[in-house]
C-alpha positions in Angstrom: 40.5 -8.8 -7.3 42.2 -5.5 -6.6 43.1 -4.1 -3.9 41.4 -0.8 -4.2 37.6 -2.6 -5.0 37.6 -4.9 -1.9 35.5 -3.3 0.3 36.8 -3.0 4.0 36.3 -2.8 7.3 39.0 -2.8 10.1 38.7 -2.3 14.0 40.7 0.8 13.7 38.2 2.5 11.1 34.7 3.6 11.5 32.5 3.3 8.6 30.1 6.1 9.2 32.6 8.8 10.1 35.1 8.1 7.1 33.2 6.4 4.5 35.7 7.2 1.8 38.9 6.2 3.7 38.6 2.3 4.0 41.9 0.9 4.6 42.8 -1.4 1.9 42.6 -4.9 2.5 45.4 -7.5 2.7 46.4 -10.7 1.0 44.6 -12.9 2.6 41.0 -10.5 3.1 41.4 -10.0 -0.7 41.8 -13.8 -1.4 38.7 -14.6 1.1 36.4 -11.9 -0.1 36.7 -12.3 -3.4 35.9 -16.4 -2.8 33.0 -15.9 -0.6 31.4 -12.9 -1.7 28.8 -15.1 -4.5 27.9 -17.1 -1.0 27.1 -14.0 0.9 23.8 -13.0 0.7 21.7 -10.2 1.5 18.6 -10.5 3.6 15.7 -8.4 3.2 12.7 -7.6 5.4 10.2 -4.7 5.8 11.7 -4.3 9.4 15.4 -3.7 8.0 18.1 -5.9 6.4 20.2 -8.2 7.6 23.2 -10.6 6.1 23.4 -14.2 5.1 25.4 -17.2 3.7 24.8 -20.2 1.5 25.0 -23.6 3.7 24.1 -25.9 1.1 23.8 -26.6 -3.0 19.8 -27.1 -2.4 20.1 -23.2 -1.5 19.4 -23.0 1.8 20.6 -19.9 3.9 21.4 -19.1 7.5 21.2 -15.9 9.3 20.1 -14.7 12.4 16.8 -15.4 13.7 16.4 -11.6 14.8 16.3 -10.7 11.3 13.7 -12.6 10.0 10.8 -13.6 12.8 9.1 -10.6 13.4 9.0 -10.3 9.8 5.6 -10.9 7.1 8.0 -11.4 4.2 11.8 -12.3 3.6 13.6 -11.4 0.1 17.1 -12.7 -0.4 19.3 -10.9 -3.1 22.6 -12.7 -4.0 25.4 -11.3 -4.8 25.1 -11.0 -8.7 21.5 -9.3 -8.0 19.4 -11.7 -8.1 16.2 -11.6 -5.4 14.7 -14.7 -4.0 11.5 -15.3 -1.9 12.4 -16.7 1.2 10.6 -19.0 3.5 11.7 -19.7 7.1 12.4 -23.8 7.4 14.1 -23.8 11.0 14.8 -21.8 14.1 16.6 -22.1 17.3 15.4 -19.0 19.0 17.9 -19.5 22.1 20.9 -19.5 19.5 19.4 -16.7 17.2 19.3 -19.2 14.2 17.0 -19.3 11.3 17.8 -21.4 8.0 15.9 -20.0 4.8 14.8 -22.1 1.7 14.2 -19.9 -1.1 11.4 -20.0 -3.7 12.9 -20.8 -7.6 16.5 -20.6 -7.0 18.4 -23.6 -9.1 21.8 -25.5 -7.9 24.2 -23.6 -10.5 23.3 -20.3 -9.0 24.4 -21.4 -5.3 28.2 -21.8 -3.8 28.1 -22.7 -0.6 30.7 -22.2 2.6 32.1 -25.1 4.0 32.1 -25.8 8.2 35.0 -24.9 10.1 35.7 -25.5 14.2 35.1 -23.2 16.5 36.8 -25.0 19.2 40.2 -25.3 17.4 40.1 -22.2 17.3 43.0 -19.9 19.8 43.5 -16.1 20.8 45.0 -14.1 18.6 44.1 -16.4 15.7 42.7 -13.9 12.5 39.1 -14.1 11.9 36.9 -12.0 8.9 33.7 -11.1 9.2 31.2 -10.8 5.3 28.1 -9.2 5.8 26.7 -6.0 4.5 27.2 -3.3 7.1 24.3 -0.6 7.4 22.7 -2.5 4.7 25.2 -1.3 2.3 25.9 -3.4 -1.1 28.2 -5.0 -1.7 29.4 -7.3 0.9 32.1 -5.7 3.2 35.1 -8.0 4.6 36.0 -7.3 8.5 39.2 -8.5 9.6 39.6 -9.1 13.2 41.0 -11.8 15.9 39.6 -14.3 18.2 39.9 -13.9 21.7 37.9 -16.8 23.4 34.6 -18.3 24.1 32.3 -16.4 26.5 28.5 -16.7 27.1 26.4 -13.5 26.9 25.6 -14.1 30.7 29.4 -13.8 31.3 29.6 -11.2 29.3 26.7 -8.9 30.7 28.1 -9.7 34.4 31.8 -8.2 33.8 30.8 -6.0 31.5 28.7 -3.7 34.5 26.2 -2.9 31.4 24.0 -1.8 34.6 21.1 -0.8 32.0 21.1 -3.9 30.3 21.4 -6.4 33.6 18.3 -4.2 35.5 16.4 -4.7 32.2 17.1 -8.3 32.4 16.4 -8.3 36.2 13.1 -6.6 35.3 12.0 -9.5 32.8 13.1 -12.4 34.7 10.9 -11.0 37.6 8.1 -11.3 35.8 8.6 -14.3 33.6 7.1 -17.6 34.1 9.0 -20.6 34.5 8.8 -21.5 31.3 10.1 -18.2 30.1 12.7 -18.0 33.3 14.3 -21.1 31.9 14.6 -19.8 28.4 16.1 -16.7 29.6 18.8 -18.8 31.9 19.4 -20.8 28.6 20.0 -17.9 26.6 22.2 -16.4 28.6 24.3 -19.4 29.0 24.5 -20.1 25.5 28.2 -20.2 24.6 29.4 -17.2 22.1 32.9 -16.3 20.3 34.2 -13.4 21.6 36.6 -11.1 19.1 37.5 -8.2 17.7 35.7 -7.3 14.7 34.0 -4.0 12.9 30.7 -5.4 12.4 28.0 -2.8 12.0 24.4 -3.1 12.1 22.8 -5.1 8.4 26.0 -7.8 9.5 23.8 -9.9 11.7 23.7 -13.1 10.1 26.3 -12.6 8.0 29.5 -15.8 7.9 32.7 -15.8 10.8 35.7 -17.0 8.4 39.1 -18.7 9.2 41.8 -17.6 6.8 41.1 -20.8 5.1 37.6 -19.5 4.0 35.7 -22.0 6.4 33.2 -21.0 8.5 33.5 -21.0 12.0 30.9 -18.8 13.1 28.0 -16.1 12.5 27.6 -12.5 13.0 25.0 -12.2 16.3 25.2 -9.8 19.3 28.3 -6.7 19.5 29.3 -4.0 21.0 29.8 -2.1 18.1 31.3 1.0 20.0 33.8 -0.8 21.1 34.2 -3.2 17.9 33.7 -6.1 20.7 31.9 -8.9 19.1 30.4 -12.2 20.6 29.3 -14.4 17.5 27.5 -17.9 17.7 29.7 -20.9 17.3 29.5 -22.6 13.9 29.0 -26.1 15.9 25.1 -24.7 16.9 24.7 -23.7 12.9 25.8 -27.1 11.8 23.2 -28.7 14.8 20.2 -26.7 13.3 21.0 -27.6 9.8 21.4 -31.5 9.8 18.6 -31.6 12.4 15.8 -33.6 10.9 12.8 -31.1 11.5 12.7 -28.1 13.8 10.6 -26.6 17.3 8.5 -24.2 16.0 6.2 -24.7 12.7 5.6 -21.6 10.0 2.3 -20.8 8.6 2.4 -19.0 4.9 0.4 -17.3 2.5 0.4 -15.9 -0.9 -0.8 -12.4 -0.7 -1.3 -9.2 -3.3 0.0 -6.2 -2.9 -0.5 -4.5 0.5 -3.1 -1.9 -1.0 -5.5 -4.5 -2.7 -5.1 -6.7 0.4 -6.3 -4.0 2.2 -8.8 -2.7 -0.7 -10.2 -6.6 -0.4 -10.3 -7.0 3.6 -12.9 -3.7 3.3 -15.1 -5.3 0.9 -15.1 -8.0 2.7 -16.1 -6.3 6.8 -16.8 -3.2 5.2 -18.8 -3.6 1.7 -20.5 0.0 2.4 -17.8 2.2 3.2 -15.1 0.5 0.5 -17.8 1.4 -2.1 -18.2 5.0 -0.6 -13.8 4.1 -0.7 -14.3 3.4 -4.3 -16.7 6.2 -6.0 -14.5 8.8 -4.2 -11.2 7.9 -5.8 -13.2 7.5 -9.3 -14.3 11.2 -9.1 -11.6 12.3 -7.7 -9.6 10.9 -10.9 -12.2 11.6 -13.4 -12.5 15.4 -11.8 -8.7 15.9 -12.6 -9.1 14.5 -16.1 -11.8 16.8 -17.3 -10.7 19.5 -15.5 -7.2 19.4 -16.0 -6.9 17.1 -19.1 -3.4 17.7 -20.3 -1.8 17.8 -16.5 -3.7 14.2 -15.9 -2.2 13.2 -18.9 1.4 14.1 -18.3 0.5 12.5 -15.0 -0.7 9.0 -15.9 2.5 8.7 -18.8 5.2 9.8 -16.5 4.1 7.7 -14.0 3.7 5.0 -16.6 7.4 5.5 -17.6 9.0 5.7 -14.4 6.8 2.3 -13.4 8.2 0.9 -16.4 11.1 0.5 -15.5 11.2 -0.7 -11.8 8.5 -3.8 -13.6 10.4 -4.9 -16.2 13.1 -5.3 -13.8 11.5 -7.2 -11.7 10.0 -8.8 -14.5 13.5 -9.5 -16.1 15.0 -11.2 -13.2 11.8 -13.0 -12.5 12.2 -16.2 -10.1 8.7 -17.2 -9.5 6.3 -17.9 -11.8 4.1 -15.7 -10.0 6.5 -12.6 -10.6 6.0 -13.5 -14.4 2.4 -12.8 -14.1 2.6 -9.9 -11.9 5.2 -8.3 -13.8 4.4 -9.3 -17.0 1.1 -7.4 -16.5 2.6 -4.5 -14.9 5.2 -4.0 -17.5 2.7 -4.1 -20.5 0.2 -2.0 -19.0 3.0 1.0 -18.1 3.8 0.8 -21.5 -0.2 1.1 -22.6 -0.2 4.2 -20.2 2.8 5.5 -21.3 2.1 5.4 -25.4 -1.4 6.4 -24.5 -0.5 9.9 -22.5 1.9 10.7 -26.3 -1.1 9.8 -28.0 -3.5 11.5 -26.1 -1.4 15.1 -26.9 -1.7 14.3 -31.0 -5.0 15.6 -31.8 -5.8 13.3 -34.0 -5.5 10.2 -32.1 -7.1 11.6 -28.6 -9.6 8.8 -28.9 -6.7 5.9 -29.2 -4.7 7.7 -27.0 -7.4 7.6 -24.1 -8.1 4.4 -24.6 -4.4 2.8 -24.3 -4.7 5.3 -21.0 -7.8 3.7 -19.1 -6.6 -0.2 -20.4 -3.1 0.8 -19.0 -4.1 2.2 -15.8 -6.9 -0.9 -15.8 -4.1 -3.5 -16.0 -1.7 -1.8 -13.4 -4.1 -1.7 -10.9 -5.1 -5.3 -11.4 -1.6 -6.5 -11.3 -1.3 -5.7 -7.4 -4.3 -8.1 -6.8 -2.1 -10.8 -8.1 -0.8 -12.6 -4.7 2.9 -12.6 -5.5 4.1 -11.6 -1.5 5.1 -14.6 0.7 3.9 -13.6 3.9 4.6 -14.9 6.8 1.5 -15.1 9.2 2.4 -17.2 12.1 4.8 -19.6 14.4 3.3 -21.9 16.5 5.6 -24.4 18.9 4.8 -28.1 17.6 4.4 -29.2 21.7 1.9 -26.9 21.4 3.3 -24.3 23.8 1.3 -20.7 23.1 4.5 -19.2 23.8 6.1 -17.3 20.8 9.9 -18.0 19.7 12.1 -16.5 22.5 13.8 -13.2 21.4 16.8 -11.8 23.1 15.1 -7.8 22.5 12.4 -9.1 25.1 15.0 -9.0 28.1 16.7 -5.3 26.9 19.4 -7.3 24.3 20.3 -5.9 21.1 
C-alpha cells in the first residue's frame, strides 16, 4: 500500500486541527494497516458510531459495550462497504464489552485478528491503534507505545480529575449495594495504559502488536493528552469463549420509524390517525390540482433522488428482508420518476398519473415492511431489575 494512502494518526498530530497534514506512516503501520483494515469494521448506531474488529470466521465482532447498549439498532459496515445487521450476543458491562453476530454475512467475507498477550507486553514496546476516528471512513492506523497496566480507579486517583472523582463520589453515595459493588469493580478493572491518538468513533476499535495480534481494545482516553487506557485482550478472549453471557437481548423486526409510528396511532389513537390521515390526503391532493406541474416536478425528483439511495441498498442487499424492502422501493421510484416525464407529455397525462399514484403507493408501503432490527430490551438472567452497568452513570466518558 503506499505510503501517501495509509491513513494516519500520530500523538504529535491532531486530526481536527490539520486534517490535511497526516504524517505519513512507517514500515511497519503501513504493513499492519493494510493487513487488518478488511477486519476493522465500522459500527453504526442512531446514537453515533463507533469501531470494531472481526474475532472469528462465523463473523462475530467486538467493540465496546458503550457503543451499542443504549442503542435500538446496530449496522456494521466492513471495510469493502458492505452493511450488516447486527444483534448483540454478549456483554460484560464492567469491562465495556459487547460481541455482535451479524444478520447474512457468509465465512469468505470475514478475516479475523488473531489474540495477542497483554501481559507480555513491556514500556516502551510499539502499539497501533485501527478504528475510525470521528466516524471518519476509512479506518485510520494510530501508532503509539505501551506504558503499563493501570486500573481506571488508579488512574482517576493520581490523575486529581477533581470533576470526575466528586461525580463518582456523588453516585457511589447514593448507590445501593448492588450498584456500590459494581462501581468498586469497575473501577478496579485492570486497563492498558499508552500513548495513542485515538479520537472519538475509535472506541471499540483493535490494540495491535507490531506482529498484527491483538492485544487490546480502544475504551476510555484522555484524548487531550493522547493518554489512553484500553481493555486487556485477556477480558475479550474471556467474553468470547464463554459459553453464554449475564444479560439476555430481546429483538424485533420493525418498519420504518414513520409507519411504526403511523401504526402505534391506529392502534391507541384510531380517531385522531384518521383525522392524521385525511389531512395529509388533502394536503397532497390540494397541491396537485392546484399546482399540477410543481407537484409533478415534485413527486419525479424525489422519485429520482430516492432511486438511487434504494437500489443501493437494494444492490448490496444482505437480508432477505432488504430484498423486499428495497426491491419495492426501487421499482416504485422508478414508477414515480417515469410517471412525473409522462405526466409533462400531453398526450400521455393519463399514463403518466397513473405510474405517479402506483409509485408513490408502493414507496409508502415499502416502509411498513419490518426490515429494522431493534433492539427493545436487556434483562439480567438472575433476574436482577438492574440494567447493564455503564461507566457514563458515575461521570466517565
Amino acid at each position: 500500500m503506499p505510503q501517501e494512502r495509509t491513513p494516519t494518526l500520530k500523538i504529535d498530530r491532531d486530526l481536527i486541527n490539520v486534517p490535511g497534514l497526516m504524517p505519513h506512516a512507517d514500515e511497519t503501520a503501513r504493513r499492519l494497516y493494510e493487513e487488518t483494515l478488511p477486519s476493522t469494521v465500522q459500527v453504526e448506531t442512531e446514537r453515533g458510531s463507533g469501531s470494531g474488529w472481526f474475532v472469528d470466521k462465523t463473523g462475530r465482532v467486538v467493540t465496546d459495550a458503550h457503543v451499542v447498549q443504549d442503542a435500538q439498532e446496530v449496522k456494521v459496515r466492513t471495510a469493502s462497504g458492505d452493511i450488516y445487521k447486527g444483534r448483540i450476543e454478549k456483554l460484560d458491562d464492567m469491562a465495556d464489552l459487547a460481541v455482535l453476530t451479524l444478520t447474512g454475512i457468509k465465512p469468505d467475507k470475514v478475516k479475523p485478528l488473531s489474540f495477542g498477550d497483554s501481559i507480555a507486553l513491556m514500556p516502551d514496546t510499539p502499539l497501533f491503534g485501527m478504528g475510525h476516528p470521528l466516524g471518519l471512513r476509512p479506518a485510520f492506523i494510530s501508532p503509539g507505545y505501551y506504558r503499563q497496566h493501570m486500573s481506571v480507579g488508579t488512574y482517576l486517583a493520581g490523575a486529581g480529575d477533581l470533576d470526575t472523582l466528586m461525580a463518582v463520589a456523588r453516585q457511589t453515595l447514593n448507590a445501593t449495594p448492588k450498584e456500590l459493588a459494581d462501581i468498586e469493580r469497575f473501577l478496579d478493572e485492570p486497563k492498558l495504559n499508552g500513548k495513542l491518538h485515538l479520537e472519538h468513533g475509535s472506541s471499540g476499535g483493535p490494540i495491535l502488536d507490531s506482529d498484527g495480534k491483538v492485544v487490546g481494545i480502544t475504551d476510555f482516553g484522555v484524548v487531550s493528552q493522547y493518554d489512553q487506557y484500553m481493555t486487556p485482550v485477556e477480558r475479550v478472549m474471556a467474553l468470547v469463549e464463554k459459553p453464554e453471557g449475564k444479560f439476555d437481548f430481546h429483538y424485533t423486526w420493525a418498519p420504518e420509524r414513520w409507519a411504526a409510528t403511523y401504526l402505534s396511532h391506529w392502534r391507541n389513537a384510531a380517531p385522531a390517525a384518521a383525522i392524521e390521515t385525511g389531512l395529509v390526503a388533502g394536503l397532497a391532493a390540494g397541491v396537485a390540482y392546484k399546482l399540477p406541474r410543481l407537484g409533478t416536478l415534485g413527486v419525479g425528483a424525489y422519485g429520482a433522488v430516492s432511486l438511487i439511495s434504494d437500489a443501493d441498498n437494494f444492490l448490496y442487499s444482505n437480508d432477505r428482508r432488504d430484498d423486499w424492502k428495497y426491491g419495492i422501493a426501487s421499482a416504485s421510484d422508478l414508477l414515480m420518476t417515469a410517471g412525473a416525464v409522462a405526466r409533462l407529455i400531453p398526450a400521455a397525462r393519463t399514463i403518466g398519473l397513473v405510474g405517479m399514484g402506483l409509485g408513490i403507493t408502493g414507496k409508502l408501503g415499502s416502509d411498513f415492511i419490518p426490515n429494522r432490527l431493534v433492539l427493545t430490551d436487556i434483562t439480567r438472567k438472575d433476574g436482577d431489575p438492574r440494567p447493564p452497568f455503564k461507566a457514563s452513570h458515575i461521570g466517565i466518558r
